[in-house]
C-alpha positions in Angstrom: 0.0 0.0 0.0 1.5 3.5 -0.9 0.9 6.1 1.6 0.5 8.4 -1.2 -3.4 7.0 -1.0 -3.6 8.1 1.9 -1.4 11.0 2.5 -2.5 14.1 5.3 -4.1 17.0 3.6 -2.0 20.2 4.8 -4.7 22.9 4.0 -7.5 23.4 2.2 -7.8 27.0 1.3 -6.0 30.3 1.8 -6.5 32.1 4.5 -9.8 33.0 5.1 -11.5 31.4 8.3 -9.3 30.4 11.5 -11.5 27.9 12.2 -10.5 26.3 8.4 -6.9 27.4 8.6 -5.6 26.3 11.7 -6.9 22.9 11.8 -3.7 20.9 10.1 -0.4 20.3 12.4 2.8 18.4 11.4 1.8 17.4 7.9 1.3 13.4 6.8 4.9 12.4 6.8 5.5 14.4 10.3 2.1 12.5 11.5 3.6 9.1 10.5 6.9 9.6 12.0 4.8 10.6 15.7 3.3 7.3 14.8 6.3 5.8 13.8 8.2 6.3 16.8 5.0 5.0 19.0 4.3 2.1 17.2 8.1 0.8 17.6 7.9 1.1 21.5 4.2 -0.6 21.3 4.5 -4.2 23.3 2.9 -7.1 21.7 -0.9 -6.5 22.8 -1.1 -3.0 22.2 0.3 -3.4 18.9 -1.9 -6.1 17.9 -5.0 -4.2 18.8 -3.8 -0.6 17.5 -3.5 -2.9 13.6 -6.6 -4.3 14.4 -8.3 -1.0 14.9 -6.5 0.9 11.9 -7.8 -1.5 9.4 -11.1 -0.6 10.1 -10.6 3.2 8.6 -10.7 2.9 4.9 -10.4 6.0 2.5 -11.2 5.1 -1.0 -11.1 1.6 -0.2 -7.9 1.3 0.8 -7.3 0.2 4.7 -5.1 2.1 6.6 -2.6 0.6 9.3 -0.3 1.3 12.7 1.0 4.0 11.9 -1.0 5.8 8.5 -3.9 5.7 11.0 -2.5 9.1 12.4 -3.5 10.8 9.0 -6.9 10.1 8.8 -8.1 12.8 10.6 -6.5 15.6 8.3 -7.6 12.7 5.1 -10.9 13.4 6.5 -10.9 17.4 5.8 -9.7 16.7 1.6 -12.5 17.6 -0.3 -12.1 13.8 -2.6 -12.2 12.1 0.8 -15.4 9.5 0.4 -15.7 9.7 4.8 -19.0 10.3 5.7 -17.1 12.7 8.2 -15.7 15.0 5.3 -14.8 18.2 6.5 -16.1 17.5 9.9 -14.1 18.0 13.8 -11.6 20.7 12.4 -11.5 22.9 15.9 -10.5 19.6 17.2 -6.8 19.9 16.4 -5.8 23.3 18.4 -6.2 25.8 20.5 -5.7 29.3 20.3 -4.3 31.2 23.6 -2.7 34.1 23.5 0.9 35.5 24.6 -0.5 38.3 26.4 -2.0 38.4 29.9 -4.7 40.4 28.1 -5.8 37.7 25.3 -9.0 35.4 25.8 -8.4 33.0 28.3 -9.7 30.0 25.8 -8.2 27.4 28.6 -10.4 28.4 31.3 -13.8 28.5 29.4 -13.6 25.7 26.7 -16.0 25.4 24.2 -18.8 22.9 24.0 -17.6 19.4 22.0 -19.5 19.0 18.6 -18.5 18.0 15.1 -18.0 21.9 14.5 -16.5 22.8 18.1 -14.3 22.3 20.8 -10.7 22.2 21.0 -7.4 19.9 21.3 -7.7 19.6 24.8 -11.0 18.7 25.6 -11.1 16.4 22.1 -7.9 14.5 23.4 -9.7 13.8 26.2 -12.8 12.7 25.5 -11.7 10.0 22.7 -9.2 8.8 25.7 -12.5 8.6 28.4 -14.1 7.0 25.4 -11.5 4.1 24.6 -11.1 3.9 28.8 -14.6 3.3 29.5 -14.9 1.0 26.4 -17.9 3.3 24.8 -18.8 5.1 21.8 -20.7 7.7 21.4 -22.5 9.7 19.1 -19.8 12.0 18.2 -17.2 9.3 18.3 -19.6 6.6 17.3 -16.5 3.8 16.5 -13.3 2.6 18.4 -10.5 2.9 15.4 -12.0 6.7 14.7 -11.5 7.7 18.7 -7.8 5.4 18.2 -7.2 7.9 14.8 -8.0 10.8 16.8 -5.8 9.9 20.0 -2.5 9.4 17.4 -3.0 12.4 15.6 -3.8 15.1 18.2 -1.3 13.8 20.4 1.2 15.0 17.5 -1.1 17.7 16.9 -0.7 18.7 20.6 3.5 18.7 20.0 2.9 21.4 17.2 3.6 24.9 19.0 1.7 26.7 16.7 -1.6 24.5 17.4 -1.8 26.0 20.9 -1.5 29.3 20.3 -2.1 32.2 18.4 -1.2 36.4 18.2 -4.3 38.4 19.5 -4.7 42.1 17.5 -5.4 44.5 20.2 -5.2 47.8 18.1 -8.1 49.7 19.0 -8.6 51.4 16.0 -7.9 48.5 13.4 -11.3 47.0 11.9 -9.4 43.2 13.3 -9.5 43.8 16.4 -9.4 41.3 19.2 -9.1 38.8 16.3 -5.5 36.4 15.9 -3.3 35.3 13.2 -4.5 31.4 13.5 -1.7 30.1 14.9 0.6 31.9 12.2 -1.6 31.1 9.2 -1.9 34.7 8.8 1.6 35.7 8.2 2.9 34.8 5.1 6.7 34.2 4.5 8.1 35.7 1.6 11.0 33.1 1.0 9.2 30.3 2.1 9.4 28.0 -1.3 8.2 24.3 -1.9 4.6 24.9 -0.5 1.5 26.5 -2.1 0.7 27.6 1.3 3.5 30.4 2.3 3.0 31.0 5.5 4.3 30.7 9.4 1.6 27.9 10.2 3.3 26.2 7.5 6.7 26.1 8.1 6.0 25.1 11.9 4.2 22.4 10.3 7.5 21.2 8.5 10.3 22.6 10.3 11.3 19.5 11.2 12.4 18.9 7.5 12.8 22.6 6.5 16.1 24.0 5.8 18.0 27.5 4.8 19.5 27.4 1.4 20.7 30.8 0.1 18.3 32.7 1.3 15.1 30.0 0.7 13.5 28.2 3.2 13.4 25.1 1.4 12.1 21.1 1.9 13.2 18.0 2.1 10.7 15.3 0.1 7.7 14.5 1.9 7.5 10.1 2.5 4.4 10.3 0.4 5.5 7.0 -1.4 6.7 5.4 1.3 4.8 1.8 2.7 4.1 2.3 6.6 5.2 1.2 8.8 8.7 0.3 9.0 9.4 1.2 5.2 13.2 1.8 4.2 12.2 6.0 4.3 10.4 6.1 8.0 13.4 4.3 9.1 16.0 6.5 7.5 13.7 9.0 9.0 13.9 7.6 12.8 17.8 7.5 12.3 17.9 11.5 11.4 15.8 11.9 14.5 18.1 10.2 16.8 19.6 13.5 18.3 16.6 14.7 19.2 15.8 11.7 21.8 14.3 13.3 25.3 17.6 13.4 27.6 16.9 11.5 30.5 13.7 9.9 31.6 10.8 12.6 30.2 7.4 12.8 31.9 5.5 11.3 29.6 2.4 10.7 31.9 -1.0 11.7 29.9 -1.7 14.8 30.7 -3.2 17.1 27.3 -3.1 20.2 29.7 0.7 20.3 30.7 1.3 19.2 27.1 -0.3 22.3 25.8 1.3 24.7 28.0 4.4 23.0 27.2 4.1 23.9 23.6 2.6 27.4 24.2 6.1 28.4 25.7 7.3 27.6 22.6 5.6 29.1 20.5 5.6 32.4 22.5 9.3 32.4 23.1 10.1 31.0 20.3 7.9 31.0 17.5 6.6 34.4 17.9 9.1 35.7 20.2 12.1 35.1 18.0 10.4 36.5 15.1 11.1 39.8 15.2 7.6 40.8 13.5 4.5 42.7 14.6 1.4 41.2 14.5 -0.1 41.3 11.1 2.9 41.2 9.1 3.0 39.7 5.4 5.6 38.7 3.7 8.5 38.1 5.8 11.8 36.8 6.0 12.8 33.4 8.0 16.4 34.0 8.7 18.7 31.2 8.6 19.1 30.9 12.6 15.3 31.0 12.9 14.9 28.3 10.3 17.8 26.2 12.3 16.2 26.5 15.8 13.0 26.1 14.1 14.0 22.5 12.9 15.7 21.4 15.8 12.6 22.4 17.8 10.4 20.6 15.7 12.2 17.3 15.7 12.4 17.5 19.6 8.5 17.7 19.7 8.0 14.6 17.2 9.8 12.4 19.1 8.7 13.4 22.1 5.7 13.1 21.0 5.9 9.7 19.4 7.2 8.5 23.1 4.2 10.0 24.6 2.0 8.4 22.1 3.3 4.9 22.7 3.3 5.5 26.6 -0.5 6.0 26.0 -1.5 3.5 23.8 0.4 0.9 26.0 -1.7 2.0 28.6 -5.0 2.2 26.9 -4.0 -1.3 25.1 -1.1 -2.9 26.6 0.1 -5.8 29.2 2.2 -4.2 31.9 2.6 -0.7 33.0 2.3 2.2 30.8 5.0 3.1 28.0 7.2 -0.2 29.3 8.4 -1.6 25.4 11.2 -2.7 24.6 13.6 0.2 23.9 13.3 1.3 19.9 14.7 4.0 17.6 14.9 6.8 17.6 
C-alpha cells in the first residue's frame, strides 16, 4: 500500500476562516513519524489491537494501518475524501491562547464538543475517556475513529503553533481582538516548496525545513513510502536520533501540561524570536530562525511519538504504561 493514497491533507484553502486554517499540524509524513516512533515502542498486545483497529478506517477503499492511521483525521478534511465525516471535527486539532495576559483566556472556558467545536484539549480527552470506559458515542460513534484521533492530536498537541495564536489588540484596526491562527496569517516571503507560504506552514514542517541561500526550502515528503517500518520512515527515525528526550521525560497523559508545554514555545520562540509585529505579510525566515525552528520541531515529534506509545500501552497494553522494549529513535 503507498501512503500516497492516503497522504494528510495540509490545507485546504488560503486564508480566510481560522476555524478552516488552523486545523492541520505536522503534515502526513511528520504524522507518520509521531506514529512511527510510538508504534516501535508498542509491546505485543497493544500493537496487535492498535493494527486491528486501523484497518477498520478505509479512505477510498484502501485500509489504513499502525502507523497511517494518524492521518486520517486531516484525510478526513480533503475535499475527494469519500468519509462520511468529510470536512467535519476541524477545531479539534488546536487551541488558540494568547501571549499576552490580556488575550482570551480560551483554557479556562472551553467550548462545547461538537463536530464543528471544541478544542485539542478537551477532544484528546474525550476519545481517551471513550477508549477507557470502552464506549462510543455519538460523536465518536466507533473505536478505530477515537484510536485515529488519540494518534494524531497527540502530534497535533507537540505542534507549537496549534496552541496558540497572536491576539490584534489595536483599538482602531477594523481586526481587532481577532488572531493570526496560529501563524496562518503571516505569510513568509522566501518560504518555497509549499503552495501555502505561511508561518503555520513552516511550523508544520520545520522539522524537515532547511536554509538554502536565502530560501527556506524542503526536504521530500514520504508520500510513497509503505508504513510502517518502510526503508524512508526508518531513514527517518535514524535523522531523529539527536533529538531523543535526555533523561527519563514525563510522559504521563496529561493534554493540559502538554499544551502549555508547547505554548512556551511558540511564545518564546515561534513568535518571540520573530522579530515581526502582529499582522505582518511577507517576511523573512532568517537562517538561525529556520535552524532552531528545525531542531525544535524534531524534539517535539519524538517526544511526541514516546508520549503516544506510553498511551497506547496503557490504553491497550500488558504491563505498566510506555514499558516496550527500547526502539529508535
Amino acid at each position: 500500500m503507498k501512503v500516497k493514497d492516503l497522504k494528510c491533507i495540509t490545507a485546504t484553502g488560503l486564508i480566510a476562516l481560522a476555524a478552516l486554517l488552523n486545523a492541520t499540524a505536522w503534515d502526513g509524513t511528520g504524522h507518520m513519524l509521531v506514529a512511527q516512533i510510538a508504534y516501535n515502542r508498542l509491546n505485543d498486545k497493544a500493537r496487535a489491537r492498535v493494527d486491528e483497529l486501523a484497518a477498520q478506517l478505509k479512505r477510498n477503499g484502501v485500509p489504513y494501518n499502525g502507523v497511517t492511521i494518524a492521518c486520517w483525521p486531516d484525510d478526513i478534511k480533503s475535499r475527494d475524501s469519500d468519509s462520511p465525516y468529510q470536512g467535519k471535527f476541524k477545531p479539534w486539532h488546536y487551541i488558540d491562547i494568547g501571549c499576552e495576559t490580556n488575550d482570551p483566556d480560551v483554557l479556562s472556558s472551553p467550548l462545547s464538543l461538537t463536530q464543528t467545536s471544541g478544542d485539542v484539549i478537551v477532544a484528546l480527552n474525550h476519545c481517551v475517556n471513550l477508549i477507557r470506559a470502552k464506549q462510543t458515542d455519538a460523536l465518536v460513534p466507533d473505536e478505530s475513529i477515537a484510536l485515529a484521533f488519540v494518534m494524531h492530536l497527540v502530534g497535533d498537541i507537540h505542534q507549537p503553533l496549534h496552541t496558540t495564536a497572536r491576539y490584534n489588540h489595536d483599538p482602531n484596526s477594523k481586526d481587532k481582538n481577532q488572531n493570526d491562527a496560529g501563524g496562518n496569517g503571516v505569510t513568509v516571503a522566501n518560504l518555497v516548496d509549499t503552495t501555502w507560504p505561511n508561518l503555520h506552514t513552516f511550523w508544520d514542517e520545520a522539522y524537515r525545513r532547511y536554509y538554502d541561500n536565502g530560501e527556506v526550502k524542503a526536504e521530500p515528503r514520504l508520500d510513497e513510502a509503505d508504513a510502517p517500518n518502510s526503508p524512508p520512515l526508518k531513514e527517518w527515525l535514524g535523522r531523529l536520533k539527536p533529538a531523543k528526550p535526555e533523561g527519563s521525560p514525563d510522559l504521563h497523559f496529561d493534554p493540559t501540561a502538554w499544551v502549555k508545554e508547547s505554548h512556551v514555545i511558540a511564545c518564546t520562540q515561534v513568535y518571540g524570536t520573530l522579530g515581526e509585529p502582529y499582522g505582518a505579510k511577507n517576511i523573512i525566515l532568517h537562517e538561525d530562525y529556520v535552524k532552531a525552528g528545525t531542531q525544535t520541531a524534531r524534539r517535539q515529534i519524538v517526544l511526541a511519538g514516546y508520549r503516544l506509545a506510553a498511551l497506547l500501552n496503557d490504553l491497550y497494553g500488558q504491563g505498566a504504561p510506555g514499558t516496550a522494549a527500547p526502539a529508535s529513535p
